[in-house]
MIVOVO-658601 format. One record per residue (C-alpha): residue number from 1; residue in three letters; x, y, z. Coordinates in Angstrom, 2 decimals. Each point is the difference from the previous one (the first is absolute). Layout:
% residues N
   k   r      px      py      pz
 NUM ALA       X       Y       Z
...
***
This chain:
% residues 233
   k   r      px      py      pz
   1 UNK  124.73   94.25   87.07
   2 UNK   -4.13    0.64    0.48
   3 UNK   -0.89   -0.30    3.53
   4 UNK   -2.27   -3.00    0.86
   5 UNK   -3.17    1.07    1.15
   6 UNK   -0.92   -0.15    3.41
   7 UNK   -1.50   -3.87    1.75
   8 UNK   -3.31    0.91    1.80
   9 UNK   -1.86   -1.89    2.33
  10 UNK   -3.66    0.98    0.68
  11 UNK   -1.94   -0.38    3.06
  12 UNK   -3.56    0.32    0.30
  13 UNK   -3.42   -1.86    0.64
  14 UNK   -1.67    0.70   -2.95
  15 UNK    0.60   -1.83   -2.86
  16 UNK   -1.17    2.41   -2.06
  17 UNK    2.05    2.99    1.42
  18 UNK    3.13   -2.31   -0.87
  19 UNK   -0.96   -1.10   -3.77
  20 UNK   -0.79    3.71   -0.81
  21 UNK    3.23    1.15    1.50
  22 UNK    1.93   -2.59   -1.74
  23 UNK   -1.63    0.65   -3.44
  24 UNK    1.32    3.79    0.83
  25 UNK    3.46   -1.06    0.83
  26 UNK    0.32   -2.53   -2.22
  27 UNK   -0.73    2.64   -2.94
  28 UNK    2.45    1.90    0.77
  29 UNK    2.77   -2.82    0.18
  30 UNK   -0.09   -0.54    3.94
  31 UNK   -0.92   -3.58    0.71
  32 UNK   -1.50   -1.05    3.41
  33 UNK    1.92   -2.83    1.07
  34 UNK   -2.25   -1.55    2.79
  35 UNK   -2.99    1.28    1.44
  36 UNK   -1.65   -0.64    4.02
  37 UNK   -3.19   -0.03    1.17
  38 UNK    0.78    1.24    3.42
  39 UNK    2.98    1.07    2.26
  40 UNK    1.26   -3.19    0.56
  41 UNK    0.40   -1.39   -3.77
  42 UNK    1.33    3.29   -0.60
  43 UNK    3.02   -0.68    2.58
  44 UNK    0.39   -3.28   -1.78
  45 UNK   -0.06    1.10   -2.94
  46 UNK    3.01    2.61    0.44
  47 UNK    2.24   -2.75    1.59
  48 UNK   -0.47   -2.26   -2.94
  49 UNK   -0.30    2.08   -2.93
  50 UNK    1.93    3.76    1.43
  51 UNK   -1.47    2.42   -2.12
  52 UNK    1.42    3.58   -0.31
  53 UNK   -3.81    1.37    0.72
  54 UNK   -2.64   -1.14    2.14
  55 UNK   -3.31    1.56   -0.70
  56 UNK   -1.87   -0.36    3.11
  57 UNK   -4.15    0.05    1.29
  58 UNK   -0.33    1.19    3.76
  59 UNK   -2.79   -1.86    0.87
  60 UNK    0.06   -3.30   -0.69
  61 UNK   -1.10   -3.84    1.88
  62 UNK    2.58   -1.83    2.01
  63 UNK    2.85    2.63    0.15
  64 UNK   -0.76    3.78   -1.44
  65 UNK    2.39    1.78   -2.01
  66 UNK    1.15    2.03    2.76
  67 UNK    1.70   -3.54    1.87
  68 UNK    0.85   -1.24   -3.25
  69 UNK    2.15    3.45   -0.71
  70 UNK    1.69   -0.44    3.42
  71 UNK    1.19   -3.53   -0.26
  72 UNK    0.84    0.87   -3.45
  73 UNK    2.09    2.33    0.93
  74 UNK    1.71   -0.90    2.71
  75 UNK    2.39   -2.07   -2.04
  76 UNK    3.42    0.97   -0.83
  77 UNK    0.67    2.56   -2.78
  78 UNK   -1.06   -0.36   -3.09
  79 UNK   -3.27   -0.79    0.63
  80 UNK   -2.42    1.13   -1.84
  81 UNK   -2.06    3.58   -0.27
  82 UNK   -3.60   -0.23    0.85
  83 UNK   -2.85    2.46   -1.15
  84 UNK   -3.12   -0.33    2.25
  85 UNK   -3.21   -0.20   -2.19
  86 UNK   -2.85    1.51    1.32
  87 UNK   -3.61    1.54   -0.52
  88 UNK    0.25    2.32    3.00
  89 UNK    2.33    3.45   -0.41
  90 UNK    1.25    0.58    3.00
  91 UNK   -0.91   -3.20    1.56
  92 UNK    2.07   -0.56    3.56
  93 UNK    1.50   -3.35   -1.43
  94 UNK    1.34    1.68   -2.85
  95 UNK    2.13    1.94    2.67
  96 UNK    1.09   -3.16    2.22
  97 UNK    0.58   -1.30   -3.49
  98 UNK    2.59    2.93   -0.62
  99 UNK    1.42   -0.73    3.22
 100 UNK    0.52   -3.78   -0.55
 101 UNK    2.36    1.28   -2.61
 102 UNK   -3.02    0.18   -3.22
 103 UNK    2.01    1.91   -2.76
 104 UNK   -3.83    2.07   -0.70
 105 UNK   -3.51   -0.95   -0.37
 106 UNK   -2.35    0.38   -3.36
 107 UNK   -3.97    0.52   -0.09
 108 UNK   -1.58   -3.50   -1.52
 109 UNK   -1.57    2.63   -2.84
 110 UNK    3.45    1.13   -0.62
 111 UNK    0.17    0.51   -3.81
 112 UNK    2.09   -2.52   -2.54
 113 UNK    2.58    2.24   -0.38
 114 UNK    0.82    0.91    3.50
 115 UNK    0.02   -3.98    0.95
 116 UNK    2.62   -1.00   -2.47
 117 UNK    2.02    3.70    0.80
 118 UNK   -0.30   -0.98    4.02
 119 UNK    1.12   -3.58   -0.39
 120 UNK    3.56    0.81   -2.08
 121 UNK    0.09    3.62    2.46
 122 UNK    0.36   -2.32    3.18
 123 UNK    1.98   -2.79   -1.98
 124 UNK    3.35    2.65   -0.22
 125 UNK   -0.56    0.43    3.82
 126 UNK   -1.91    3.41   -0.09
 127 UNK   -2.75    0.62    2.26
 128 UNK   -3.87    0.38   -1.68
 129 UNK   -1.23    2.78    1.78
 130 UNK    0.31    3.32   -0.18
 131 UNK    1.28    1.63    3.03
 132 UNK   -3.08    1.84    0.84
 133 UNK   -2.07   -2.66   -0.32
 134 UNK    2.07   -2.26    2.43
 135 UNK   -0.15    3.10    2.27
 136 UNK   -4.17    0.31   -0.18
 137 UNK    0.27   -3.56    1.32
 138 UNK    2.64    0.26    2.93
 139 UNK   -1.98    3.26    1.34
 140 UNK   -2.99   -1.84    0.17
 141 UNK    1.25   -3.42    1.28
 142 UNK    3.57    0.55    1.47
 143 UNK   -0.03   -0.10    3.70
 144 UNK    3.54    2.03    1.24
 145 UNK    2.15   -1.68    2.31
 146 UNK   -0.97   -3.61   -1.19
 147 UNK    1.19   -2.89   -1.03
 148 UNK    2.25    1.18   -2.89
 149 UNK    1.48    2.99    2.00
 150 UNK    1.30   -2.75    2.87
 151 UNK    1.60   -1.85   -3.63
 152 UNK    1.44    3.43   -0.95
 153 UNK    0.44    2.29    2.69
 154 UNK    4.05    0.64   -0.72
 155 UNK   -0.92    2.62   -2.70
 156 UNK    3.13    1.47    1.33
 157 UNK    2.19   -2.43   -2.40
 158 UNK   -1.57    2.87   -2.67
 159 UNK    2.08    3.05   -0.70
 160 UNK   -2.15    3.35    0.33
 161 UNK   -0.09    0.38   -3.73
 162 UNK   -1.80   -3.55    0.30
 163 UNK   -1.96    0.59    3.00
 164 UNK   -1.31    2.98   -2.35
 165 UNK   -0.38   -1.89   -3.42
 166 UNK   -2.28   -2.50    1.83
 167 UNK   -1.68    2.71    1.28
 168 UNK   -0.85    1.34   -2.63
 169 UNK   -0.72   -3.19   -1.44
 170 UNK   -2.34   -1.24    2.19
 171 UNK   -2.20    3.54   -0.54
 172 UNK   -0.42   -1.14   -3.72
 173 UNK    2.87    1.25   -2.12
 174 UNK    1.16   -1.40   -3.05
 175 UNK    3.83   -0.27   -0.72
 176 UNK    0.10    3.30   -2.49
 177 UNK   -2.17    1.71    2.68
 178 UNK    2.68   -0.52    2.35
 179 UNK    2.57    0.77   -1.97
 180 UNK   -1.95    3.21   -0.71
 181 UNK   -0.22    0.58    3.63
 182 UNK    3.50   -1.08    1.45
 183 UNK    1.64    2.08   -2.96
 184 UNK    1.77   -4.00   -0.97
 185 UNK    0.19   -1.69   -3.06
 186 UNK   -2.78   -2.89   -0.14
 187 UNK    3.18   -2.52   -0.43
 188 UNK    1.23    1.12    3.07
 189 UNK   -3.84   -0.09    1.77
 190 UNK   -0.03   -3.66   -1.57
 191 UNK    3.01   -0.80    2.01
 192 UNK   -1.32    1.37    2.92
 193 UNK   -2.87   -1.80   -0.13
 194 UNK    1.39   -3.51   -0.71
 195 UNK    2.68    0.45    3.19
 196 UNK   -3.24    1.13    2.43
 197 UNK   -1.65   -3.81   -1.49
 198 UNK    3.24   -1.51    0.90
 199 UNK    0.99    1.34    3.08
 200 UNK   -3.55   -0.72    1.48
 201 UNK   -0.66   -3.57   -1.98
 202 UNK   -2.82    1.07   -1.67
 203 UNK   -0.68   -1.49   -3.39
 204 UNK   -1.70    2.96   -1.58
 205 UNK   -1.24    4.01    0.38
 206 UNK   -3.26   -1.43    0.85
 207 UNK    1.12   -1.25    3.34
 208 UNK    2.42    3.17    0.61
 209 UNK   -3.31    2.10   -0.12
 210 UNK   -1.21   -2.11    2.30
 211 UNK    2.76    0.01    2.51
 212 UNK    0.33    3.39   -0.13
 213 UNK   -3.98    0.49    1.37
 214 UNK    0.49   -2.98    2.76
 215 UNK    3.53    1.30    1.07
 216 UNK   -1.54    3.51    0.45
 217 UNK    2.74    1.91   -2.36
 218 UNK   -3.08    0.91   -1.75
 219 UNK   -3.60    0.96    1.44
 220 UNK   -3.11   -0.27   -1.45
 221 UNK   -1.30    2.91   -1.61
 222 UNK    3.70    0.85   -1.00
 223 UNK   -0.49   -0.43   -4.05
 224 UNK   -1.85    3.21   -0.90
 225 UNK    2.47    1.81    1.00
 226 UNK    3.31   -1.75   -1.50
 227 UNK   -1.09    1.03   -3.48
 228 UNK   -0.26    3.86    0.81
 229 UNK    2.92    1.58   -2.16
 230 UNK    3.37    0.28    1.53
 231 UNK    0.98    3.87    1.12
 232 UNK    3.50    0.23   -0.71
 233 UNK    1.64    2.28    2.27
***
């Protein structure tokens, strides 16, 4: 049976930004279902229409995507995964985006190909950015001891093979690097990694990068030195 393609919504101010990311979705079979002009019409617009993607601006009139992605997502599961839109790397709402629970965030020059591969990567419940990338933006935004860490401070519901897979995580490690490192098989790092998301509620690896940084497990400065080879002894 061939997999339906994924039901986007699209949020942003400019009319133009939407037709020209519609035209690109649209080519390659992804249809936009409904389309906002702000925050608020994009909270509408998930309760009426529930899309599996939400493609959403950061600034916007009225409500800006950052609002929109927490009342979005404060629903009950099975709501859908949002990718922030923006035109700043880096930008500190991208981060509070990723913290709301954003699955990733794209570049508004981001090419055809990488649009269509992003929306059906979040759609299967994956998380868009690479780890590194997510941790470029928690050293530079993520304040320890915050907000999140109060939500997640019983990191000791983690085994110490978990404690050290989100570790290691969280410093920018891909699943065969870890397996690499720990001496596992990636299935078994894979399993690892989805009962750290559980235990802790988090919906994806982006937030478990980010709870390790606010919890303190891992410092800043800490990623250089995770991917120095292993000295077996």
């Amino acid at each position: 049976m061939t997999e339906q393609p994924p039901r986007v919504l699209l949020a942003d101010d400019q009319t133009l930004v939407r037709t020209g990311f519609r035209m690109i979705l649209g080519a390659d079979g992804i249809d936009v279902f409904a389309e906002a002009a702000n925050g608020a019409e994009a909270v509408e617009a998930v309760r009426r229409t529930r899309p599996d993607v939400v493609l959403m601006d950061v600034r916007m009139p009225e409500m800006d995507g950052l609002e929109a992605t927490r009342r979005i997502l404060t629903g009950a599961p099975g709501e859908p995964r949002v990718v922030i839109l923006t035109t700043f790397d880096l930008d500190r709402y991208v981060y509070a985006a990723l913290s709301a629970g954003a699955s990733g965030f794209l570049l508004k020059d981001v090419t055809p190909e990488h649009l269509t591969a992003a929306v059906r990567t979040v759609r299967t419940g994956d998380a868009l950015l690479a780890p590194a990338i997510t941790r470029r933006l928690v050293q530079r935004f993520a304040r320890p001891g915050g907000e999140s860490a109060a939500l997640h401070r019983e990191l000791s519901s983690l085994t110490p093979r978990e404690r050290e897979v989100l570790g290691l995580l969280a410093r920018g490690l891909s699943n065969a690097e870890l397996a690499a490192r720990l001496h596992l098989a990636e299935t078994t790092v894979k399993t690892h990694v989805a009962r750290i998301l559980a235990k802790l509620g988090l919906r994806d690896r982006v937030q478990a990068v980010i709870v390790a940084y606010e919890t303190g497990l891992v410092s800043v400065g800490a990623g250089e030195a995770a991917r120095q080879p292993t000295e077996r002894t």
